[in-house]
PDB file of N, CA, C, O and CB in Angstrom:
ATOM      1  N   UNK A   1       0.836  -1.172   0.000  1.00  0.00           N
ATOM      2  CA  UNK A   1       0.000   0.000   0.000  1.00  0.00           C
ATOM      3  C   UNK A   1       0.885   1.242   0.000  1.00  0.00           C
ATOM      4  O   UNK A   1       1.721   1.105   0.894  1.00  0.00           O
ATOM      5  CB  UNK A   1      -0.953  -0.006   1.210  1.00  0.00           C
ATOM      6  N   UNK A   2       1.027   2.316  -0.598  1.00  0.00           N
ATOM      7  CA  UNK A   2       1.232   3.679  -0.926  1.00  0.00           C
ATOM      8  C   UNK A   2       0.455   4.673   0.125  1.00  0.00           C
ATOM      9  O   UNK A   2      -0.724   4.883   0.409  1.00  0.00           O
ATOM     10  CB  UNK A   2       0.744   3.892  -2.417  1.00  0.00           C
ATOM     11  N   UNK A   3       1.771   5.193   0.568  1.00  0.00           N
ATOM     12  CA  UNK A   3       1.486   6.040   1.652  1.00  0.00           C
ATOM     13  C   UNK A   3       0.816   7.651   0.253  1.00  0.00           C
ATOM     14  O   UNK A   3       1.237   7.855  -0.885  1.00  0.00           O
ATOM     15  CB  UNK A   3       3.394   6.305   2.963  1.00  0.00           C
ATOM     16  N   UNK A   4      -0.230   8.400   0.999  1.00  0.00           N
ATOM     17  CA  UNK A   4      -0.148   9.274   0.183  1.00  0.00           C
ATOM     18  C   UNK A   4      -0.668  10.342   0.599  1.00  0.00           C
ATOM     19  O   UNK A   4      -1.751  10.058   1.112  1.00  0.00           O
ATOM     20  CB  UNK A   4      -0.539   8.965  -0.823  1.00  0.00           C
ATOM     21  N   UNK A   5      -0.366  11.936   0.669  1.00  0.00           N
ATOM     22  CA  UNK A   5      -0.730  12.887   1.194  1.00  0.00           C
ATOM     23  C   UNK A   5      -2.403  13.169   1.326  1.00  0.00           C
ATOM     24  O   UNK A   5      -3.211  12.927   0.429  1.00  0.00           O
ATOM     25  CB  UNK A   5      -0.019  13.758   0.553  1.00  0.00           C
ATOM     26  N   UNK A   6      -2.639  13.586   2.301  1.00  0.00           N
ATOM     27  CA  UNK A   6      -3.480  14.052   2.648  1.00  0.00           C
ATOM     28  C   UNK A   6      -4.400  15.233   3.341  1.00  0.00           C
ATOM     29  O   UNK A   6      -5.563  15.352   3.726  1.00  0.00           O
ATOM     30  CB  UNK A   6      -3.410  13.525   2.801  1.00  0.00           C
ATOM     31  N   UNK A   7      -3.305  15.970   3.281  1.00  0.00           N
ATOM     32  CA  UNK A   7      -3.617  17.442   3.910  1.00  0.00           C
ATOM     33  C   UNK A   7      -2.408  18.601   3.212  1.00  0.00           C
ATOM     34  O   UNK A   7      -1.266  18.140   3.229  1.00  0.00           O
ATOM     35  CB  UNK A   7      -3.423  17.334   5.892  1.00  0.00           C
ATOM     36  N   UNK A   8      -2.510  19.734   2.735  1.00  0.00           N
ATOM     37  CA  UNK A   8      -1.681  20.874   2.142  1.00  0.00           C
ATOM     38  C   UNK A   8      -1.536  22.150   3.076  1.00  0.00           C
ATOM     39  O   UNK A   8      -2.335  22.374   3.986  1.00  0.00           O
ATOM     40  CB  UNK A   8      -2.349  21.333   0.778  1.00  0.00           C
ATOM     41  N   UNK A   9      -0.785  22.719   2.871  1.00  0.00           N
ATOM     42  CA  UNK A   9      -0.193  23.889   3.756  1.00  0.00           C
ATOM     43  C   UNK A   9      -0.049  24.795   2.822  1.00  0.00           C
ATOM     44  O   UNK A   9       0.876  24.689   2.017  1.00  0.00           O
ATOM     45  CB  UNK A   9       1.170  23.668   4.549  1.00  0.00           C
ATOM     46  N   UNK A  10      -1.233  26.189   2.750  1.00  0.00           N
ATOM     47  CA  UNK A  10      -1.055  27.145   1.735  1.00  0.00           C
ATOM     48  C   UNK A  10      -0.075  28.291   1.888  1.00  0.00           C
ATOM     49  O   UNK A  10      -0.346  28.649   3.034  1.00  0.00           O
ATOM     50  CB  UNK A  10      -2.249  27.664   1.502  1.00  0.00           C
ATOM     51  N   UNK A  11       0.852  29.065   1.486  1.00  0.00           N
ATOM     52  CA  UNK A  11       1.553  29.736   1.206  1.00  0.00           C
ATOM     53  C   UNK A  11       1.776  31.018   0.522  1.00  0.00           C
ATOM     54  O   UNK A  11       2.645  30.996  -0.349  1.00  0.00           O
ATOM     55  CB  UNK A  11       1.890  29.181   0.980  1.00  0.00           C
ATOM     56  N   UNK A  12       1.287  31.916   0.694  1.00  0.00           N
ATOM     57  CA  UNK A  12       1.168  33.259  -0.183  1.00  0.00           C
ATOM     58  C   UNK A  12       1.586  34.580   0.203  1.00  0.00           C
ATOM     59  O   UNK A  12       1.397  34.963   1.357  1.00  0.00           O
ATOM     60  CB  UNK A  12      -0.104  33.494  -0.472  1.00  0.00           C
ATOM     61  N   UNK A  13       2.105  35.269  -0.609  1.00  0.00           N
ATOM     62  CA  UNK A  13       2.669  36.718   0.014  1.00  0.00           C
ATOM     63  C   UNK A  13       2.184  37.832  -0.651  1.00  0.00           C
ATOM     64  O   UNK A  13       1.895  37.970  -1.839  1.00  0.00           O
ATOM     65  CB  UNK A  13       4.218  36.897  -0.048  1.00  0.00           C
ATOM     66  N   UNK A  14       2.128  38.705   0.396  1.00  0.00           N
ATOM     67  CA  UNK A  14       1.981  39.785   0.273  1.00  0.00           C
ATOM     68  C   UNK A  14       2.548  40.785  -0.165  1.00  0.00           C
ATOM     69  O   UNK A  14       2.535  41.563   0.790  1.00  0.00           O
ATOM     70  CB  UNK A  14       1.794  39.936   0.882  1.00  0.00           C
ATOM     71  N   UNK A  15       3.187  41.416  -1.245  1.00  0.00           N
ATOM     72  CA  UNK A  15       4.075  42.306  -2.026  1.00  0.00           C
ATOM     73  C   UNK A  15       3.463  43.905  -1.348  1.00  0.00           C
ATOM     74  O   UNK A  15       4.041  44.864  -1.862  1.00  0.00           O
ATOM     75  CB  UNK A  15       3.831  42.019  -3.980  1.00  0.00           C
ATOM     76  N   UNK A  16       2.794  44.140  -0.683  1.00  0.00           N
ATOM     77  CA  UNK A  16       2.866  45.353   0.340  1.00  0.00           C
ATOM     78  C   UNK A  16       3.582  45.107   1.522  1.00  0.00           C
ATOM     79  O   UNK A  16       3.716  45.979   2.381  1.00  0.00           O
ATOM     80  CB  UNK A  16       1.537  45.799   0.800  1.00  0.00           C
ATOM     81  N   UNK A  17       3.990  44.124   1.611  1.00  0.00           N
ATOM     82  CA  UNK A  17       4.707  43.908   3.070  1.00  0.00           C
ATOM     83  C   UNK A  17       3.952  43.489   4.604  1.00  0.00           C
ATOM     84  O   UNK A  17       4.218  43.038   5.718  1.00  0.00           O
ATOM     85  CB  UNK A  17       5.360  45.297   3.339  1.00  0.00           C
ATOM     86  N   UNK A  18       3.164  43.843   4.021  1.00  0.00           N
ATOM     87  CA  UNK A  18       2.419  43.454   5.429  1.00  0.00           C
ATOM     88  C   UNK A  18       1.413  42.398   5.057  1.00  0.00           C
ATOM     89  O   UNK A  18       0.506  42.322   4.229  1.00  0.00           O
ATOM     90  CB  UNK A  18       1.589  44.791   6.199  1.00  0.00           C
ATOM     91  N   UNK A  19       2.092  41.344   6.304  1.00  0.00           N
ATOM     92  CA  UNK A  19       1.270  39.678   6.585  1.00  0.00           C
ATOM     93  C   UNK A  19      -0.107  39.641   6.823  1.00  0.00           C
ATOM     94  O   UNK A  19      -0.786  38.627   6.660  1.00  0.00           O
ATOM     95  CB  UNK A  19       1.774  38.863   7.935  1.00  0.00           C
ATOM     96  N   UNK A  20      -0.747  41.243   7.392  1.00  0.00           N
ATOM     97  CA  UNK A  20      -2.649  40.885   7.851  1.00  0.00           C
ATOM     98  C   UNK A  20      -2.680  40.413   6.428  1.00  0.00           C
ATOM     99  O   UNK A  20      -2.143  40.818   5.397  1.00  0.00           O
ATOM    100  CB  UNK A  20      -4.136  42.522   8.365  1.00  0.00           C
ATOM    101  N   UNK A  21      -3.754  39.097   6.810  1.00  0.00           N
ATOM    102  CA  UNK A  21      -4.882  38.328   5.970  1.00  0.00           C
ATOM    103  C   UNK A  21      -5.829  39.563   5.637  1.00  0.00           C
ATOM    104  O   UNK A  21      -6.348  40.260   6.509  1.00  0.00           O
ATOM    105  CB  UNK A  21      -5.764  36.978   6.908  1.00  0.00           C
ATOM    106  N   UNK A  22      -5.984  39.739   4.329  1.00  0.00           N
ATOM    107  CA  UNK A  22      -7.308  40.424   4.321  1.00  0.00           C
ATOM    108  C   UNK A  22      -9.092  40.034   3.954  1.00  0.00           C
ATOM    109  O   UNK A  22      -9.539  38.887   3.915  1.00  0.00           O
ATOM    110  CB  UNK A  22      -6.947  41.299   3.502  1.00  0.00           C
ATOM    111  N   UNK A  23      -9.601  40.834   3.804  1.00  0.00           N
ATOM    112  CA  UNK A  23     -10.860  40.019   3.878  1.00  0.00           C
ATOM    113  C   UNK A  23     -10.940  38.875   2.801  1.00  0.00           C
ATOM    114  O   UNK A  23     -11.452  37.854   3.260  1.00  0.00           O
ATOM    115  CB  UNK A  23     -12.092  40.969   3.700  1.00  0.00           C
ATOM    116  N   UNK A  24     -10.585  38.798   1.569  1.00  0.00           N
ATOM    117  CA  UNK A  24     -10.659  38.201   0.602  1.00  0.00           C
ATOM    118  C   UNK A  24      -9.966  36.552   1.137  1.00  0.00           C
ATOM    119  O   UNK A  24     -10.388  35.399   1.059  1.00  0.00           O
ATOM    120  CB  UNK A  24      -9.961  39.120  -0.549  1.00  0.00           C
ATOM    121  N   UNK A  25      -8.438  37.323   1.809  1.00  0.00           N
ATOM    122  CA  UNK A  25      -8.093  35.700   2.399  1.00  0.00           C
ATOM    123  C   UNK A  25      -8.638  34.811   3.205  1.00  0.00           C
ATOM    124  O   UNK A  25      -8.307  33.654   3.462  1.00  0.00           O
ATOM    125  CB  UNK A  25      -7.147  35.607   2.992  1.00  0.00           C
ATOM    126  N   UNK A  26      -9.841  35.722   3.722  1.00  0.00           N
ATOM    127  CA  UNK A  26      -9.970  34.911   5.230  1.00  0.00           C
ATOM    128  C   UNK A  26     -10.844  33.910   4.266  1.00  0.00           C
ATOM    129  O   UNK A  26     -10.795  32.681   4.277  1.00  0.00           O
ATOM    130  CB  UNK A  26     -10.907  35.832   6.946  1.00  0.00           C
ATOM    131  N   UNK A  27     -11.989  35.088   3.086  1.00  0.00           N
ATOM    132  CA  UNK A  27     -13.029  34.496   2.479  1.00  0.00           C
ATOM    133  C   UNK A  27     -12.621  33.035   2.022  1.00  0.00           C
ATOM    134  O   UNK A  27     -13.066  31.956   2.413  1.00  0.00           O
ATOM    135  CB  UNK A  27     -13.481  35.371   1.356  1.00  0.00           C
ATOM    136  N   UNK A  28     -11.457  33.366   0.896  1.00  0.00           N
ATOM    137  CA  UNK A  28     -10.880  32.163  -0.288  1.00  0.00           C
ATOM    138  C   UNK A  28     -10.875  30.904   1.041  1.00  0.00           C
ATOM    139  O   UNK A  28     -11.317  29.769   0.862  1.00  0.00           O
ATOM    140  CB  UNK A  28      -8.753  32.612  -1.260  1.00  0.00           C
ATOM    141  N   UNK A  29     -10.341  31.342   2.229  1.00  0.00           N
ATOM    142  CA  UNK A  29      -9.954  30.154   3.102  1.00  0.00           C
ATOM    143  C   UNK A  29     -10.704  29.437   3.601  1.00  0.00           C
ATOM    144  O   UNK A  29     -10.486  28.310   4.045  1.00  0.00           O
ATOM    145  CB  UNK A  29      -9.347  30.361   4.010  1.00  0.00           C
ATOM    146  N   UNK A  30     -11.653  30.016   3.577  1.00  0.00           N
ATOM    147  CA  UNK A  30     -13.201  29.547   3.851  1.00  0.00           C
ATOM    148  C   UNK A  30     -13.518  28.522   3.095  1.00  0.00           C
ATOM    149  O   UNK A  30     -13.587  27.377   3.541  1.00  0.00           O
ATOM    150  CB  UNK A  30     -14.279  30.568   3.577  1.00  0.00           C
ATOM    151  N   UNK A  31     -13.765  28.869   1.746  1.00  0.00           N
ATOM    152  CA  UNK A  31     -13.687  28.212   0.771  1.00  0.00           C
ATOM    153  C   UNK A  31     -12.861  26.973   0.277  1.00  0.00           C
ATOM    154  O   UNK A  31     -13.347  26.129  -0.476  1.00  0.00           O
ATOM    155  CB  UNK A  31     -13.574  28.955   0.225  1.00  0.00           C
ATOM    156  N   UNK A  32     -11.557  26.923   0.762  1.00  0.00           N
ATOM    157  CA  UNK A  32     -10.643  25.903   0.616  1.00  0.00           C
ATOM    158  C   UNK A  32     -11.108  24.861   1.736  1.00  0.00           C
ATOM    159  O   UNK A  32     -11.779  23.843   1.565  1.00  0.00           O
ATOM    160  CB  UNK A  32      -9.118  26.444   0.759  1.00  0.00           C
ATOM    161  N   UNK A  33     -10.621  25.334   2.838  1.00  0.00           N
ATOM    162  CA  UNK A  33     -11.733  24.374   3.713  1.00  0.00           C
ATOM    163  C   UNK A  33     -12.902  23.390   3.188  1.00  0.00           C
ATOM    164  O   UNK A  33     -12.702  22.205   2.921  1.00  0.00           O
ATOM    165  CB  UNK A  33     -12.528  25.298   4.509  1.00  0.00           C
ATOM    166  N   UNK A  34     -14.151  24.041   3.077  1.00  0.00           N
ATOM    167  CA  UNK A  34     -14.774  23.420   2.276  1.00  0.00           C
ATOM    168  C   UNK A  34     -14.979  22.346   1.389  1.00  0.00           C
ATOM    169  O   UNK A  34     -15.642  21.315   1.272  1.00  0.00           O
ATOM    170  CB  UNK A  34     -14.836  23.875   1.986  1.00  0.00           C
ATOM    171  N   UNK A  35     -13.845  23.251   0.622  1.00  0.00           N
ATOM    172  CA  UNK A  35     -13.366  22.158  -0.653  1.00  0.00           C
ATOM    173  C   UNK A  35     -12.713  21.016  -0.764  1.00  0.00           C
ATOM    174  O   UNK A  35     -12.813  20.044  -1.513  1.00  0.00           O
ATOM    175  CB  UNK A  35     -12.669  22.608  -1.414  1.00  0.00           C
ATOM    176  N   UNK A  36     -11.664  21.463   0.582  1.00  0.00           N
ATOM    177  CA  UNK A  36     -10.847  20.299   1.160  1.00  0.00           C
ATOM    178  C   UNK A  36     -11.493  19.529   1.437  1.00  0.00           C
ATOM    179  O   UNK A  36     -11.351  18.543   0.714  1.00  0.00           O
ATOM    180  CB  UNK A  36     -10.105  20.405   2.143  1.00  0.00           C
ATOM    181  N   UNK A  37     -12.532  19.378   2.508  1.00  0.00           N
ATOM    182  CA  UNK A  37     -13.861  18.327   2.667  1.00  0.00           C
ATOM    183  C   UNK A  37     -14.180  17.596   2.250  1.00  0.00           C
ATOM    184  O   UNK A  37     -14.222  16.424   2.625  1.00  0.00           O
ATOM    185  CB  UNK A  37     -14.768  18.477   2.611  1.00  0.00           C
ATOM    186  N   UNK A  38     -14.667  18.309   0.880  1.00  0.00           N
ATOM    187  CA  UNK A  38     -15.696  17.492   0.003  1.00  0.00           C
ATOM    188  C   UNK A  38     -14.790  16.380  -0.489  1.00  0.00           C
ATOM    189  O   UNK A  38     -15.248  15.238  -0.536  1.00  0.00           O
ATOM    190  CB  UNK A  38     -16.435  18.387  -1.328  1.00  0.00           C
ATOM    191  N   UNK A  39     -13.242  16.681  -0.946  1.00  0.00           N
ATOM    192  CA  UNK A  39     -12.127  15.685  -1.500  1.00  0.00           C
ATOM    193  C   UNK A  39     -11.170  14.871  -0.802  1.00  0.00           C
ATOM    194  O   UNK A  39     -10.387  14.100  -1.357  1.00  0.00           O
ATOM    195  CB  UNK A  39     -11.343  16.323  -2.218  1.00  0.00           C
ATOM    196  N   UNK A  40     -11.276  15.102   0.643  1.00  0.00           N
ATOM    197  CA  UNK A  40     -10.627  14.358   1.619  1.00  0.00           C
ATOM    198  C   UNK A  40      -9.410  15.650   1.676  1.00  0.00           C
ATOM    199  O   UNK A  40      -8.444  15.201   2.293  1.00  0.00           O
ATOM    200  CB  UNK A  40     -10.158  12.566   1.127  1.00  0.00           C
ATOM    201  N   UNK A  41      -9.303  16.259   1.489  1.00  0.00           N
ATOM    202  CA  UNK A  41      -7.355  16.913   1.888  1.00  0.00           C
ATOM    203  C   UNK A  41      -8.015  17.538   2.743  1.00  0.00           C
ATOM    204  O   UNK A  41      -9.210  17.815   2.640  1.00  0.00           O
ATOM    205  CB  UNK A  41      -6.073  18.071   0.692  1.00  0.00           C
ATOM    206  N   UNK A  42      -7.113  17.882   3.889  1.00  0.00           N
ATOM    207  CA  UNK A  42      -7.351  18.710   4.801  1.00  0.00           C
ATOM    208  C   UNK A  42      -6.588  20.173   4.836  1.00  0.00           C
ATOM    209  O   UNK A  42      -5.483  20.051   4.308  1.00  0.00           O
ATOM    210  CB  UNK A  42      -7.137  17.979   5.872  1.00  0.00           C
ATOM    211  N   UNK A  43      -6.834  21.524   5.294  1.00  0.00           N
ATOM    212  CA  UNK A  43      -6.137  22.336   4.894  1.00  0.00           C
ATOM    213  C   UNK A  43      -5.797  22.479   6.046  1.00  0.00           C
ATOM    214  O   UNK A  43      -6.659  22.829   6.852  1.00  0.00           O
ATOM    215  CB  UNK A  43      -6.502  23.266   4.146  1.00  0.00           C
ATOM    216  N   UNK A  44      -4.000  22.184   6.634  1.00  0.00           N
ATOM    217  CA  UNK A  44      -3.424  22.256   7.762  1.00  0.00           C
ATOM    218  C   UNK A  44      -3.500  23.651   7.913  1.00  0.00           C
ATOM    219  O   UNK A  44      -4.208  23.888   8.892  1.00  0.00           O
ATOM    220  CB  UNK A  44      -2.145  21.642   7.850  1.00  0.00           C
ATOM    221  N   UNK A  45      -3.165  24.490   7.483  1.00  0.00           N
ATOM    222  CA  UNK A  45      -2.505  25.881   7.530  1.00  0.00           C
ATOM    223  C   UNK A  45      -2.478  27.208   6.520  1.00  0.00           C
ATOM    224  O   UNK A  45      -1.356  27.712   6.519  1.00  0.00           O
ATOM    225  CB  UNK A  45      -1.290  25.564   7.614  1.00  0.00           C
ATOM    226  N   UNK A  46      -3.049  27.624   6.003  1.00  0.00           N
ATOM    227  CA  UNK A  46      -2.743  29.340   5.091  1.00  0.00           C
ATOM    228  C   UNK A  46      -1.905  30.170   6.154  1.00  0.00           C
ATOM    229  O   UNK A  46      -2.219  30.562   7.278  1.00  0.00           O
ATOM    230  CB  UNK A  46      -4.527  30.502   4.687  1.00  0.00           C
ATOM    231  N   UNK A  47      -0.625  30.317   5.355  1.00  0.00           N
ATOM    232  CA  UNK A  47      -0.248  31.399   6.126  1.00  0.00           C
ATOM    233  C   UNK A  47       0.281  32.649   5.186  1.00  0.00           C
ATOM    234  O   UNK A  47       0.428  32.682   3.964  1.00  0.00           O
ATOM    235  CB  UNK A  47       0.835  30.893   7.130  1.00  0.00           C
ATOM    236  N   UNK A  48       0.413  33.220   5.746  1.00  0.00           N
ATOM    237  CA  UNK A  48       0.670  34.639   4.381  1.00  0.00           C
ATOM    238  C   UNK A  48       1.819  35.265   5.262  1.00  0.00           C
ATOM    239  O   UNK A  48       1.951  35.225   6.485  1.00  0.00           O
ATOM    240  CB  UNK A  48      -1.033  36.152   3.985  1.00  0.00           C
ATOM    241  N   UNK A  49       2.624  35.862   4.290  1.00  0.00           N
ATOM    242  CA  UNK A  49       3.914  36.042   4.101  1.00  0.00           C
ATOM    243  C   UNK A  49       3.949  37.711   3.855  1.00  0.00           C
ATOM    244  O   UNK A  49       3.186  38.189   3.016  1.00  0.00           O
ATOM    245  CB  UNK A  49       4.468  35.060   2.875  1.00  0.00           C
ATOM    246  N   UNK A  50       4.616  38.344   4.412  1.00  0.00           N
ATOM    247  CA  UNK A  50       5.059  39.732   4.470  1.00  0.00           C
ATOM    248  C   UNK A  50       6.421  40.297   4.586  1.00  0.00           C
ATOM    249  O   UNK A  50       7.331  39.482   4.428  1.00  0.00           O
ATOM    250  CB  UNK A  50       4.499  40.201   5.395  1.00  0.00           C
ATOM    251  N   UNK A  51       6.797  41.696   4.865  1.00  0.00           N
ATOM    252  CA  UNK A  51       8.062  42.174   4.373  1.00  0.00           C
ATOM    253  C   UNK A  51       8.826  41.532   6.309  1.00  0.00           C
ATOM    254  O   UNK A  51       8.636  41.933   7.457  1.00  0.00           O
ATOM    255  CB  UNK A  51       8.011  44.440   3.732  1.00  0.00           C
ATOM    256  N   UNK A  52       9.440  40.721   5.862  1.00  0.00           N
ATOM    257  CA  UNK A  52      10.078  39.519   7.410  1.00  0.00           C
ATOM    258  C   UNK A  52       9.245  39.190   8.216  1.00  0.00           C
ATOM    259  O   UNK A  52       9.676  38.915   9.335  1.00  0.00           O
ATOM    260  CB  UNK A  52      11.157  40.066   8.559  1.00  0.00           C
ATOM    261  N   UNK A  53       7.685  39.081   7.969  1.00  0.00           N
ATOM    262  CA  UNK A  53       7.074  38.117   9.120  1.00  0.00           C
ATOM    263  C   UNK A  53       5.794  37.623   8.092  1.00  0.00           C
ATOM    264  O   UNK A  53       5.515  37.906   6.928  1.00  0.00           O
ATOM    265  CB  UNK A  53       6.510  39.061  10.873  1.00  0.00           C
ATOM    266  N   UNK A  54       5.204  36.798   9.053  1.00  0.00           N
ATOM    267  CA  UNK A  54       4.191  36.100   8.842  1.00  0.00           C
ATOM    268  C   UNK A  54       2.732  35.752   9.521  1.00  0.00           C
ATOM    269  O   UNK A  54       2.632  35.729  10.747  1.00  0.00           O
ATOM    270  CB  UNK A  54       4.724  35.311   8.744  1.00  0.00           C
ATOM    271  N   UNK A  55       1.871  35.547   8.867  1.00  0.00           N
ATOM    272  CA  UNK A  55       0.772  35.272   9.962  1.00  0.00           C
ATOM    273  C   UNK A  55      -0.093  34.274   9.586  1.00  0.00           C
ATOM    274  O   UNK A  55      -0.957  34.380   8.716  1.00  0.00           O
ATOM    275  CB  UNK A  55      -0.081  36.447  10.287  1.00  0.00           C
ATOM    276  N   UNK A  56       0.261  32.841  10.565  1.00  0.00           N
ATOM    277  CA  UNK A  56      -0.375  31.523  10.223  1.00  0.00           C
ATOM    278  C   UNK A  56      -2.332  31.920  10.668  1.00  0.00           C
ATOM    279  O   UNK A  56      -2.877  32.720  11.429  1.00  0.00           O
ATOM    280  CB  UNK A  56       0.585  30.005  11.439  1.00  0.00           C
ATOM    281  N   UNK A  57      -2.574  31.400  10.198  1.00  0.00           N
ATOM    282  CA  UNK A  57      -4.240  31.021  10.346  1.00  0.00           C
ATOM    283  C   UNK A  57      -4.362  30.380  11.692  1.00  0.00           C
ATOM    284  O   UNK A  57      -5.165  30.763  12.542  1.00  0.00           O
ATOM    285  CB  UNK A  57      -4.878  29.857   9.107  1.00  0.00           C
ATOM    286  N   UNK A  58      -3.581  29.452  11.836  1.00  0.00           N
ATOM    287  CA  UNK A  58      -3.412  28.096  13.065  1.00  0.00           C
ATOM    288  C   UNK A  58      -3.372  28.733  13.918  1.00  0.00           C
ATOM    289  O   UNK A  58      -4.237  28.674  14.793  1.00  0.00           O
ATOM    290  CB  UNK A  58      -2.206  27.037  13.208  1.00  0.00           C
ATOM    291  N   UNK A  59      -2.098  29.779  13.977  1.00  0.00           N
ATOM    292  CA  UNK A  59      -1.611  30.496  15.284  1.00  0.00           C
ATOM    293  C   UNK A  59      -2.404  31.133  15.708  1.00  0.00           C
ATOM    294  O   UNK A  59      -2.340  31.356  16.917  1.00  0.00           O
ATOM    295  CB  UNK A  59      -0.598  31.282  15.285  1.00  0.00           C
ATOM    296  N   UNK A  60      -3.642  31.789  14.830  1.00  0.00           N
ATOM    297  CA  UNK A  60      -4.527  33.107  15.401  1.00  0.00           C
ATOM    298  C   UNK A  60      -5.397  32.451  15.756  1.00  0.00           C
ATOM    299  O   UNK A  60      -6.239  32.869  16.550  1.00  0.00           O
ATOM    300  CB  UNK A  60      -5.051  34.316  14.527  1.00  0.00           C
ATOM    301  N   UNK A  61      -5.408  31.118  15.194  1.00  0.00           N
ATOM    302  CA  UNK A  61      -7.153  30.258  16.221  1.00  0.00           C
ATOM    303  C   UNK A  61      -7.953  30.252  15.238  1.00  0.00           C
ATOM    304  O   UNK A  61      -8.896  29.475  15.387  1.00  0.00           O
ATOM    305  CB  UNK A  61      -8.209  31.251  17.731  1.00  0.00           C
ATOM    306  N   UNK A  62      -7.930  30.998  14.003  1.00  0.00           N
ATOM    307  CA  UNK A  62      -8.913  30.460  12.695  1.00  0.00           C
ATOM    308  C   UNK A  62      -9.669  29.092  12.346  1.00  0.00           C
ATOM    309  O   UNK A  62     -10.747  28.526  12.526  1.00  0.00           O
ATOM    310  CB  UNK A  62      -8.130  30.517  11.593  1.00  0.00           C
ATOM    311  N   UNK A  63      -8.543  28.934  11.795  1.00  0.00           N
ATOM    312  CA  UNK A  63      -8.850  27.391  11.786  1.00  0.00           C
ATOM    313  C   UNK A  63      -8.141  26.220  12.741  1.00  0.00           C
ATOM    314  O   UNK A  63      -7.284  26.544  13.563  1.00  0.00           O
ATOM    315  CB  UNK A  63      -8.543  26.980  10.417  1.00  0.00           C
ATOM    316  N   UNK A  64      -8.487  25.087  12.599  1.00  0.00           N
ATOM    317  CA  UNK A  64      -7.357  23.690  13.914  1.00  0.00           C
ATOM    318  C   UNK A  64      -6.659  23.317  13.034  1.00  0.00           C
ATOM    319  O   UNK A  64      -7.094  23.117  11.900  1.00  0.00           O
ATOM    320  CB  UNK A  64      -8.094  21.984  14.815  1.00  0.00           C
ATOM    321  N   UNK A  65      -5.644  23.176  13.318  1.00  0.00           N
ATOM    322  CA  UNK A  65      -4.387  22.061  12.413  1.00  0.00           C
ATOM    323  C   UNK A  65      -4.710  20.479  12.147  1.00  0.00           C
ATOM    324  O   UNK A  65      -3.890  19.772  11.562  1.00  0.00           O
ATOM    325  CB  UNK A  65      -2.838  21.918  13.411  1.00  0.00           C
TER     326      UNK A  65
END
């Protein structure tokens, strides 16, 4: 049997520099969730990327890992 992934960790940056999620991300994440569901993957984590920091979803309590 073939071990095979089952959950993704999203990744995206912000070219203003600053890591706040904005409304659109929280929305899309919403949405991935969801989607993840319906297909079995689970979405461990969105975290978004800024000018040297970051801000996981997980960490703020959004979503559970």
């Amino acid at each position: 049997m073939k071990a095979r992934a089952a959950s993704i960790v999203l990744l995206h940056n912000h070219v203003s520099g600053d890591p706040e999620p904005s409304p659109d991300d929280e929305a899309i994440t919403r949405r991935l969730v969801a989607a993840g569901e319906l297909v079995g993957v689970r979405l461990r984590d969105p975290v978004v990327v800024g000018a040297g920091s970051y801000v996981s979803f997980v960490e703020r309590g959004w979503i559970q890992s």
